[in-house]
Structures are given as structure tokens and as C-alpha cells.
C-alpha positions in Angstrom: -44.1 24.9 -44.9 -41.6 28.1 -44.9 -40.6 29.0 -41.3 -40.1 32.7 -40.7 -36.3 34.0 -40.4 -37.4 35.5 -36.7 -39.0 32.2 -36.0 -36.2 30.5 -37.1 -33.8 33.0 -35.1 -35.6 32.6 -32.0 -35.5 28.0 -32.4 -31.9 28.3 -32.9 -31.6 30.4 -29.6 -33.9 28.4 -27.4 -31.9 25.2 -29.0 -28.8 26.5 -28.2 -29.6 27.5 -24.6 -31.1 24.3 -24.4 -28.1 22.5 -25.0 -26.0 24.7 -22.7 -28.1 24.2 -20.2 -27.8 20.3 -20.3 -24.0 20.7 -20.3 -23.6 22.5 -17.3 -25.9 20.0 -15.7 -23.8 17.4 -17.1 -20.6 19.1 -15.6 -22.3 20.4 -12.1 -23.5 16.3 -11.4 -18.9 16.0 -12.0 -17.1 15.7 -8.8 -13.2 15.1 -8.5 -11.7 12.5 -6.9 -8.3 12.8 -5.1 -6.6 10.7 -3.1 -3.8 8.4 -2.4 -3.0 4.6 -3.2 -0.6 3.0 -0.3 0.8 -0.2 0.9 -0.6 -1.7 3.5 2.7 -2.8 4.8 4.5 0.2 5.4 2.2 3.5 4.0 4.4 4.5 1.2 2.4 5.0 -2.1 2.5 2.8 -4.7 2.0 3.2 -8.5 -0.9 1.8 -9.6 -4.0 1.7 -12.4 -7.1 2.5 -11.2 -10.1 1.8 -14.0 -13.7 2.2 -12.7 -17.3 1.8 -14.2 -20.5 2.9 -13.4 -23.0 1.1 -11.9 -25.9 -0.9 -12.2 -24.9 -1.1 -16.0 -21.6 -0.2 -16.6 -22.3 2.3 -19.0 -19.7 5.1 -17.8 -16.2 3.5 -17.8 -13.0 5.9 -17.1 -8.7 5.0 -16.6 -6.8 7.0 -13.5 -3.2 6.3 -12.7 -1.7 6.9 -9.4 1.5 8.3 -8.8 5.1 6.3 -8.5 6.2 7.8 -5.0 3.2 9.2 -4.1 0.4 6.8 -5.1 -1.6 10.4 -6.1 -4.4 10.0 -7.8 -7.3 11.9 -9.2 -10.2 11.2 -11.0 -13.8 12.7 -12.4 -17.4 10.8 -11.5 -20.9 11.3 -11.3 -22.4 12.8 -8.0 -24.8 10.4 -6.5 -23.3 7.7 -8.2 -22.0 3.8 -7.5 -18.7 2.6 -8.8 -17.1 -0.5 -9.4 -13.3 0.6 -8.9 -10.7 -1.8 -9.6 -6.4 -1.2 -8.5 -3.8 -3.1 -10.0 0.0 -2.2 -9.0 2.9 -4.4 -9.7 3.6 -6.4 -6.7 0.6 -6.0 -4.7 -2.7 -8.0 -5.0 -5.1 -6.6 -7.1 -8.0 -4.6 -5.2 -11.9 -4.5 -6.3 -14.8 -2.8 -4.5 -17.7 -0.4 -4.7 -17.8 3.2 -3.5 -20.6 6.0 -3.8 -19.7 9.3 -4.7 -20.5 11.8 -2.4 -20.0 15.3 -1.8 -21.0 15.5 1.7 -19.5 18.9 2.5 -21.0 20.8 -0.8 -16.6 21.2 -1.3 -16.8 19.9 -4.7 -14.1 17.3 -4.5 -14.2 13.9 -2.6 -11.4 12.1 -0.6 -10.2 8.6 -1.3 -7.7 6.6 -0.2 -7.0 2.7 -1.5 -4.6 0.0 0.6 -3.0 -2.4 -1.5 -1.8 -5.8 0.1 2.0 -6.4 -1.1 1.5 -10.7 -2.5 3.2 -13.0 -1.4 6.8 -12.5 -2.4 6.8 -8.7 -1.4 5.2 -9.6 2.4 8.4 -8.9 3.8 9.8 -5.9 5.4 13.8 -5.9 6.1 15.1 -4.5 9.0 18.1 -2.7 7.7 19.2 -0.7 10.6 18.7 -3.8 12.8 22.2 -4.5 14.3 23.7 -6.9 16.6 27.2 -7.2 18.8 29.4 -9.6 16.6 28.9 -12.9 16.8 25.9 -12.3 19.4 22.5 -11.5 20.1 23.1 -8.2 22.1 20.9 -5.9 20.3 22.5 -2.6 19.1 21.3 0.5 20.9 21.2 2.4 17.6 18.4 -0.2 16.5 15.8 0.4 18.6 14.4 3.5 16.7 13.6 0.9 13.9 12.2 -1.5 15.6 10.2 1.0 17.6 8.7 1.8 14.3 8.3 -2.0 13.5 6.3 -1.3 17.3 4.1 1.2 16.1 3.2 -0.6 12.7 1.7 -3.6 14.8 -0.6 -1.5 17.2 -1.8 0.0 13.8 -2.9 -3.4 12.4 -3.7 -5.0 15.9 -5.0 -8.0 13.6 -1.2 -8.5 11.7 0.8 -11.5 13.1 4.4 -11.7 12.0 7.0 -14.3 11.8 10.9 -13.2 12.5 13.2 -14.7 10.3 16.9 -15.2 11.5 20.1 -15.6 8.9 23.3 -15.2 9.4 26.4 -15.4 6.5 27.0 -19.0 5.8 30.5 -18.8 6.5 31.6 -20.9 9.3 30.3 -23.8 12.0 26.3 -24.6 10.5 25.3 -25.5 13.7 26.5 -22.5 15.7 25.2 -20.1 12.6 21.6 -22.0 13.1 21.7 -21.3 16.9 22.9 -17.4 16.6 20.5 -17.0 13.6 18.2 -18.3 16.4 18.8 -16.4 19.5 18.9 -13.3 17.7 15.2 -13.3 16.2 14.4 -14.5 19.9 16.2 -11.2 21.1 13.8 -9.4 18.5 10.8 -10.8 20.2 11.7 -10.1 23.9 11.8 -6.6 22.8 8.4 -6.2 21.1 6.8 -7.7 24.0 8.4 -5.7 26.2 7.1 -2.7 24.1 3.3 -4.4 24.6 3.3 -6.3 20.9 1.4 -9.4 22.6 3.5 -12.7 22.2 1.3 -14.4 20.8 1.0 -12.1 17.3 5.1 -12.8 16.9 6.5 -15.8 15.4 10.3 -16.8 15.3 12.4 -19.1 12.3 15.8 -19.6 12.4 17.8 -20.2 9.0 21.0 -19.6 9.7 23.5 -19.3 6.7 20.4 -21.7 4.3 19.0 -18.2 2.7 22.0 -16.6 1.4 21.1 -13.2 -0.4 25.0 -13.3 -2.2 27.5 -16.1 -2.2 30.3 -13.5 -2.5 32.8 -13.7 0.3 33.2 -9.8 0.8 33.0 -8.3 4.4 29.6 -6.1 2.7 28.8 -8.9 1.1 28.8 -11.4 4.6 26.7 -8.2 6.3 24.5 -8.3 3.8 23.7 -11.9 4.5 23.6 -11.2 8.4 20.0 -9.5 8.7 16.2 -10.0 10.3 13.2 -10.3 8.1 9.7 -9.4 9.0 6.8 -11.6 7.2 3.6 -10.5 7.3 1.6 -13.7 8.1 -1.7 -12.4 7.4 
């Protein structure tokens, strides 16, 4: 059967409209993602991969990467729609969980923001600006901005416990270094509770000169060696 050159005109058009009209369906049900991906132990963004698939059956499966510096990220999805998102960032401990995709204020876009936990090696923050009267545990007046902000990380995380870790250069009487290394992390302490960090979320270790960062003999090289660390416990 011969179809008509109007007839066949007029399919083509309804076709054609047809299929436009599925594709801006398609891309009106798209909603962009933007957010940030962040240590937990200090807020600063990380650079990670974030790979995410559509759920019940996995049949929609995408690759974002966010930001060195940053941790930006952003991302296209379904409206309406449950992900399984997975992070991975060097350093940190792999992150997995669901989210729906929402677009609760008709904007267009959705906010997101993923915490990473550093592992195990990288649970430790270093109190650089931490500084003591030589050969004592007389804290510095010029420290206490640092370890105010060490403050305000705890009352963020109220469930964090800690565990101050004392070394000095390993220069020296062992036995006094142990004891300095000792009283110093105890100074630490004293001041966090006094700044309402309750004692029992703050642990103390003493190492003394053990934990060398450099054996080098220098004078930067025997401050570099004389520090506080943090550990995050859990």
C-alpha cells in the first residue's frame, strides 16, 4: 500500500514532535547536583570520586569528581529518584549511602554535602602554632587562638574523644624528655576543660623523644620534633 506524500508529511511531523516531546520530558525529570565533599576532621574539602547508580536496578549509572581544594562537585540525576552514591578520596575511608533526589523548592538544583572520615593514619591533626616556654610546660600566649579552634572543633562533634600525644626532640636526659613530653600534653588538657571540653572526652600520652619526625640535629630540625598531636579516637 502507497501512503500519500501529505500523509506521509503529516507522520513525519507528528513523529518528530513526538520525539521532542519525550526529550524535554527526559531533560525537565534532570536536576543538578552541587555540593561539597569535606573532612570530617577539619572541613576543608577533599578530592574525591563520586560514582552513583540508580536504584532499585541500577540501570542509570554516572562518574562526578569533586574538587582538590574545594571538594566541589556537581552532578545530573533523575527527579523523584533513589541513588546509591559511593565517595572514594585518597586518605579517607570510603563513603556509601542512599539519597533521594528532591527538588523541594521547585529551584531546579539540589544541595549536597558528603563528610569523609580521614583512616587511620590521617586521624591526626598537628598543632603547629602550639608553643611552649623552653624546656617547660608554660603555654605560649600566642597559642591559644589555635587551640581555641581545636575548642570549637569538639563542641561541633560533641561525640569526638581525643587523645594528646606529647614528644619532645630526643636529644638529651630520656627520662626528663618522657616527663616534659608529659606535663605538656597535661597543660593542653587543663586548658580545654577550662574552655568546657569535658575531661572525660580528652586523653593524654607521653612519648617523649621515641617518635622522632627527623633524626637531623638542626635547631628546625629539633622544633620540628618538639610538637602536640591530636588523634581522633573515634
Amino acid at each position: 500500500m502507497k501512503m500519500k506524500p501529505l500523509a506521509s508529511i503529516l507522520l513525519i511531523l507528528l513523529l518528530s514532535n513526538f520525539t521532542q516531546a519525550n526529550h524535554l520530558v527526559s531533560a525537565d525529570s534532570l536536576i543538578k547536583i552541587t555540593g561539597n565533599v569535606l573532612s570530617d576532621l577539619d572541613s576543608s574539602g577533599v578530592k574525591a570520586t563520586i560514582t552513583y547508580q540508580k536504584l532499585p536496578y541500577y540501570d542509570d549509572m554516572g562518574m562526578a569528581s569533586a574538587k582538590e581544594g574545594t571538594g566541589n562537585y556537581e552532578m545530573f540525576m533523575l527527579l523523584n529518584t533513589k541513588y546509591l552514591v559511593q565517595i572514594k578520596a585518597d586518605g579517607f575511608d570510603p563513603w556509601e549511602g542512599e539519597i533521594e533526589i528532591l527538588d523541594e523548592d521547585n529551584s531546579g538544583d539540589m544541595t549536597k554535602h558528603f563528610s569523609l572520615q580521614p583512616d587511620k593514619e590521617h586521624q591526626i591533626i598537628s598543632l603547629d602554632n602550639l608553643i611552649f616556654a623552653s624546656g617547660k610546660s608554660v603555654i605560649s600566649k600566642s597559642s591559644y587562638e589555635e587551640l581555641d579552634e581545636l575548642v570549637t572543633w569538639m563542641n561541633e562533634r560533641p561525640d569526638k574523644k581525643i587523645q594528646l600525644e606529647g614528644h619532645t626532640d630526643f636529644a638529651g636526659n630520656a627520662v626528663a624528655n618522657m616527663r616534659l613530653s608529659e606535663d605538656r600534653v597535661v597543660a593542653v588538657k587543663e586548658y580545654l576543660i577550662k574552655k568546657g571540653i569535658k575531661k572525660k572526652r580528652v586523653l593524654t600520652k607521653a612519648f617523649g623523644g621515641t617518635q622522632p619526625i627527623t633524626r637531623e640535629r638542626t635547631s628546625e630540625a629539633k622544633a620540628l620534633n618538639r610538637r602536640v598531636e591530636v588523634r581522633i579516637l573515634n
